[in-house]
C-alpha positions as CSV (number, residue, x, y, z in Angstrom):
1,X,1.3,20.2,-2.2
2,X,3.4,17.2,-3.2
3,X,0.9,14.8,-5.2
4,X,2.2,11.4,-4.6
5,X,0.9,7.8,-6.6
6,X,1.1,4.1,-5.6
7,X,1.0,3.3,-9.3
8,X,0.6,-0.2,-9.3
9,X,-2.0,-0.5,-7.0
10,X,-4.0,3.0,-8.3
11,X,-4.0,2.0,-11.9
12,X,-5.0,-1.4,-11.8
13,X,-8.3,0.1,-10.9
14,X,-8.6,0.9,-14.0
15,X,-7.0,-1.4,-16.0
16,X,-9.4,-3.6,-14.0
17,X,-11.8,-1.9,-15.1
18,X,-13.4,-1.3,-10.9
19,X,-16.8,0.7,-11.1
20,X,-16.6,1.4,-7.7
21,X,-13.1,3.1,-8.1
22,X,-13.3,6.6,-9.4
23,X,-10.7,9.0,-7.2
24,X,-9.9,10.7,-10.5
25,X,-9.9,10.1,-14.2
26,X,-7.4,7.7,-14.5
27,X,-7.3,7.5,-18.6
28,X,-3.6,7.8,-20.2
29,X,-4.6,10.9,-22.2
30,X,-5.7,12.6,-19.1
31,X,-2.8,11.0,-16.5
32,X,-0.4,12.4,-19.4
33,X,-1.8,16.0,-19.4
34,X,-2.4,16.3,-15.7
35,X,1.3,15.2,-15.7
36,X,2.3,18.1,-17.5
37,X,0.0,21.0,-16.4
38,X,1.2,20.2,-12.5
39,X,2.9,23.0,-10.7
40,X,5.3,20.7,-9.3
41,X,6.1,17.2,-10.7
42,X,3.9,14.4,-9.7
43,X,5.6,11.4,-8.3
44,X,5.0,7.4,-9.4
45,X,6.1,5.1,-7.8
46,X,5.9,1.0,-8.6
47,X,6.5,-1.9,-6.9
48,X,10.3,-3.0,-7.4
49,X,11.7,-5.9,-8.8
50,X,11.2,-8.8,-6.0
51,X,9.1,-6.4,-3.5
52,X,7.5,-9.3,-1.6
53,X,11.1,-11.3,-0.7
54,X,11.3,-8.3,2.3
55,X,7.9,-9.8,3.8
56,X,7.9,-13.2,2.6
57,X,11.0,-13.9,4.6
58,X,8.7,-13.3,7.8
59,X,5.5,-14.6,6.6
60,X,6.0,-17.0,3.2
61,X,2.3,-16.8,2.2
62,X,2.3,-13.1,1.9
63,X,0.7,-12.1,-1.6
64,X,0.9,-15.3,-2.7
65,X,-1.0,-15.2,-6.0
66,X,-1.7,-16.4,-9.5
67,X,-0.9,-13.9,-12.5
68,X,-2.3,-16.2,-15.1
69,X,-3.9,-14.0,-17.5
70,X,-2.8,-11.2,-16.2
71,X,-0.2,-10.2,-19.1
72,X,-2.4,-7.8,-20.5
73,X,-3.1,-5.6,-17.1
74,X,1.2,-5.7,-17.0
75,X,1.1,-4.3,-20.9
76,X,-1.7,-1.7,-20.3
77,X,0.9,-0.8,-17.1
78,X,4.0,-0.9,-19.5
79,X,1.7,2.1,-21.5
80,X,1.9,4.3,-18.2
81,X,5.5,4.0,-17.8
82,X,6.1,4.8,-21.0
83,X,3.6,8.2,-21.7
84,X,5.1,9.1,-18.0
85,X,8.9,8.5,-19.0
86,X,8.1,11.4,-22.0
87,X,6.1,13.7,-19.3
88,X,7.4,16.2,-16.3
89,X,6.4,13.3,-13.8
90,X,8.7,11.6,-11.8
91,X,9.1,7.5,-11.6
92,X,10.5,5.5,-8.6
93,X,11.1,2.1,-8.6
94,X,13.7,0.5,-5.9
95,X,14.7,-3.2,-6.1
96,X,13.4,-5.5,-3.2
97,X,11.0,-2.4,-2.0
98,X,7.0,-2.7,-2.1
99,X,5.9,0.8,-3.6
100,X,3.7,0.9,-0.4
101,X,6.5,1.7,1.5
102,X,8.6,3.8,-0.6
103,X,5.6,6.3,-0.9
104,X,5.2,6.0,2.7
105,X,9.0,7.0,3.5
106,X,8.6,10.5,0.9
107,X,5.7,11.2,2.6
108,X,7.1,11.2,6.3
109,X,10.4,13.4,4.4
110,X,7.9,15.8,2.8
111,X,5.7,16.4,5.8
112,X,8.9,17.0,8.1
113,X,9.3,19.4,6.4
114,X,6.0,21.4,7.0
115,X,4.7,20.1,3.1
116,X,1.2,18.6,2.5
117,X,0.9,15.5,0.5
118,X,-1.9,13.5,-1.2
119,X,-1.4,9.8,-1.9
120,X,-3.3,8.3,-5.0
121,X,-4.0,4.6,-3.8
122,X,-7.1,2.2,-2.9
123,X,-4.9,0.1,-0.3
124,X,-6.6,0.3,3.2
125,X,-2.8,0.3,4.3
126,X,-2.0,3.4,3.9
127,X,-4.7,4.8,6.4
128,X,-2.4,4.4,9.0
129,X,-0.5,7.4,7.5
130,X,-3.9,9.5,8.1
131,X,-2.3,9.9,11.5
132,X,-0.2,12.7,10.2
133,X,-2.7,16.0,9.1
134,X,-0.1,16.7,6.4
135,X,-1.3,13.5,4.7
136,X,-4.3,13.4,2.6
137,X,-5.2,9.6,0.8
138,X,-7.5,10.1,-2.2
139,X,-9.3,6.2,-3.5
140,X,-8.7,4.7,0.1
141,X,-12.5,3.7,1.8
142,X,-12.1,3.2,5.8
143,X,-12.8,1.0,7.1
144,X,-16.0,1.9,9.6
145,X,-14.9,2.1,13.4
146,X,-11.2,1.3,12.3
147,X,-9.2,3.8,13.7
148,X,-5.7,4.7,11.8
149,X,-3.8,3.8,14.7
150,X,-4.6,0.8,14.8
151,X,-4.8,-0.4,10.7
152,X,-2.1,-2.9,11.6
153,X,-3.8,-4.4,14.8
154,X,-6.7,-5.0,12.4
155,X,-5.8,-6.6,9.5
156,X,-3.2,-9.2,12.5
157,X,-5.8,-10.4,14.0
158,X,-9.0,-10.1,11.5
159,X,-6.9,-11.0,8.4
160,X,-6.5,-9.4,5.0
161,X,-7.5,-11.7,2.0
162,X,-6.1,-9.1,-0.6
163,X,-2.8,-9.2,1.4
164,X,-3.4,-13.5,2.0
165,X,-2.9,-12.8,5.6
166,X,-5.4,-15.5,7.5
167,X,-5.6,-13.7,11.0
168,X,-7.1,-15.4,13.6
169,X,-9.6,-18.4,12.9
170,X,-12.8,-17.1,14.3
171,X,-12.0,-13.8,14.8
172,X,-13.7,-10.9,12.8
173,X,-14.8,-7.9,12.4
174,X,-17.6,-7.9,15.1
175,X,-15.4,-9.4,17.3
176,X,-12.8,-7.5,17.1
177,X,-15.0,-4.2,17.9
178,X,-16.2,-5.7,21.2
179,X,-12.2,-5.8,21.7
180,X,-11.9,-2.1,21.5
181,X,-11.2,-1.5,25.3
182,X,-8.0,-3.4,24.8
183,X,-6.6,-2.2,21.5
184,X,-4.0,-0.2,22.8
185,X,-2.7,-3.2,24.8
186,X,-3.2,-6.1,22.1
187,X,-1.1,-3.4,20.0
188,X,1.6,-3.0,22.3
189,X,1.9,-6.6,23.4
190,X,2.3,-7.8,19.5
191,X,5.1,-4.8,18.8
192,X,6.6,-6.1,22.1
193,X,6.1,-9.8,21.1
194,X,4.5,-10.7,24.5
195,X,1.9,-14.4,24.1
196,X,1.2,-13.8,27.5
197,X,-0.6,-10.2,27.4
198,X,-2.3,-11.9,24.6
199,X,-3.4,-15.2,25.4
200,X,-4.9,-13.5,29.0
201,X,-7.5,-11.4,26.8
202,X,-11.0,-12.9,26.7
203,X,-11.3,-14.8,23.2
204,X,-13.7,-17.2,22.8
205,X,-12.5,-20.9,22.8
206,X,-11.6,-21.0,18.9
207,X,-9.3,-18.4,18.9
208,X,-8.0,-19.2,22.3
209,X,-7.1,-22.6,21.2
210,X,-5.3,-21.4,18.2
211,X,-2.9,-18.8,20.1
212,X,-1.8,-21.7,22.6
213,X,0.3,-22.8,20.0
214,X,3.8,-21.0,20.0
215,X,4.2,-21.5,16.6
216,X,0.8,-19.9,15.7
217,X,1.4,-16.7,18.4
218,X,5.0,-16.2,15.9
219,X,2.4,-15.9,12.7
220,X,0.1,-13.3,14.7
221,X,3.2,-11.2,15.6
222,X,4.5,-11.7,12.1
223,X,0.9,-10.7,10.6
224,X,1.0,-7.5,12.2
225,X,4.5,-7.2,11.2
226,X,3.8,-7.6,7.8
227,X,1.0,-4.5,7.9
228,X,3.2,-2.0,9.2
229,X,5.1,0.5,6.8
230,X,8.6,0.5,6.5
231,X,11.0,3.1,6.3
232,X,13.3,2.8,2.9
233,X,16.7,4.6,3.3
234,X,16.3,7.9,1.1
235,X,19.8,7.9,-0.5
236,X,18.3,4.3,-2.1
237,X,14.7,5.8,-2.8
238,X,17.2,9.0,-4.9
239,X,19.5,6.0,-6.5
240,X,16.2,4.9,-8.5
241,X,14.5,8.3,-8.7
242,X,13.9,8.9,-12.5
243,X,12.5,12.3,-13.9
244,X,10.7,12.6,-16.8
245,X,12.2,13.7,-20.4
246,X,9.0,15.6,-21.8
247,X,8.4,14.7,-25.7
248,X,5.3,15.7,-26.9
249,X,6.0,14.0,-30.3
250,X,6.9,10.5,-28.3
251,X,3.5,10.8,-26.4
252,X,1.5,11.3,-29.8
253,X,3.3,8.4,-31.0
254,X,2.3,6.4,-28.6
255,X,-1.3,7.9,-28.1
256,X,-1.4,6.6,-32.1
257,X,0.1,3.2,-31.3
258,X,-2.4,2.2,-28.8
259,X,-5.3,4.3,-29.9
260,X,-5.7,6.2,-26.6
C-alpha cells in the first residue's frame, strides 16, 4: 500500500484548526513518527510554485483569493516540511503543477501496476479517482447522489465556491439531480465542446438565457475543464522528487524550537 498526501490541502485542516476534519492525527509529533515507523516511505506532496497559472490561463478567476493573515498557516506549513525533510518521507513539489494533480498522476502509475493507494486529502476532487478500486481517499466527504464519474460535470454546472468556479446562475444541486437522465450526455457534449447538445436540454429560463451567450457556453466548457485531473509527465514529477534525510537530533531540535 503506497500512502499518498495532498499536503497543503490535508494540513490546513489542522492548521485551521477544522473540528469536523479528523481522518487521522495530524499533530507534527505524530506525522513525524508515523513518517518513520511506515513500511514503505510515505509520500507529500505540495502545491508548486505558480500552480494556478496552468488553470488560470483557461479560467482567470480560478482560486482567486485573499491570503491576508494567512502568514502564520504558511509558517505552521514551513514546520511540516521541515520535521519531514529530517524523516524517511518523501516530498514533491513541481513548478507550475497543483499538488492535486501530481498525486493524481502517482496514483494512476502505482495502481498500473496492480498497487493500492490511499490519498490523505479533504478536496471533493479527488473522488473522481474513486473510480479506480486501487484507490482509497481518507478526509474526502461525498457528496450525496454525486457519482465519481461525474465529479467534474458537478462542480461545471453547480459551481464550486472553494475552487471560485460560479457554474450556472440558477442551477444547483436539486436541479442538477432531476438532470440525472442526461448526465452522461451533458458530460460528453462539454468534453466534446458541443453548445448545441447543451442548450437543447430542458433548463429553466435562467439558465437557458445565460448559455445563449457564446461567450458564457466557453466558461461552462472551461469550468468543467478546470475540475478534471491532469496528467503531469513522470520524468518531471522524479526531477522534484526529494527523499528524506532522517535526523533524529534535527527533529528534536525543532520539536524544542516550536514546542511541539
Amino acid at each position: 500500500m503506497i500512502h499518498i498526501y495532498d499536503a497543503n490541502a490535508y494540513l490546513r485542516q489542522d492548521l485551521n484548526r477544522n473540528p469536523g476534519f479528523d481522518p487521522l492525527q495530524t499533530s507534527p509529533r505524530f506525522i513525524y513518527e508515523r513518517a518513520n515507523a511506515a513500511q514503505l516511505p510515505e509520500i507529500w506532496v505540495w502545491d508548486g510554485p505558480r500552480n494556478n497559472e496552468r488553470r488560470r490561463a483557461i479560467f482567470p478567476g480560478y482560486k482567486i483569493r485573499d491570503y491576508t493573515g494567512q502568514e502564520n498557516i504558511f509558517a505552521g506549513l514551513q514546520v511540516y516540511r521541515d520535521l519531514l525533510a529530517v524523516s524517511r518521507a518523501v516530498q514533491i513539489e513541481v513548478p507550475e503543477w497543483e499538488a492535486d494533480d501530481v498525486c493524481a498522476t502517482l496514483a494512476k502509475k502505482y495502481t498500473a501496476a496492480g498497487v493500492p493507494v490511499t490519498i490523505y486529502t479533504n478536496d471533493f476532487d479527488f473522488f473522481q479517482l474513486t473510480l479506480n478500486p486501487l484507490i482509497t481517499l481518507k478526509g474526502v466527504r461525498p457528496k450525496e447522489d454525486i457519482p465519481a464519474r461525474f465529479v467534474s460535470l458537478y462542480k461545471a454546472m453547480c459551481g464550486d465556491s472553494s475552487d471560485k468556479i460560479p457554474g450556472i446562475p440558477g442551477f444547483g444541486d436539486k436541479t442538477f439531480a432531476k438532470f440525472r437522465e442526461v448526465w452522461p450526455v451533458l458530460d460528453e457534449a462539454l468534453r466534446d465542446r458541443d453548445a448545441e447538445v447543451i442548450r437543447s436540454q430542458p433548463f429553466t429560463p435562467k439558465p437557458r438565457l445565460w448559455l445563449a451567450s457564446d461567450e458564457n457556453m466557453d466558461l461552462l466548457f472551461a469550468y468543467h475543464e478546470i475540475t478534471r485531473m491532469l496528467d503531469v509527465p513522470i520524468d518531471l514529477i522524479e526531477q522534484h522528487t526529494k527523499p528524506g534525510q532522517p535526523n533524529v537530533a534535527a527533529a528534536q531540535q525543532l520539536f524544542s524550537r516550536f514546542m511541539l
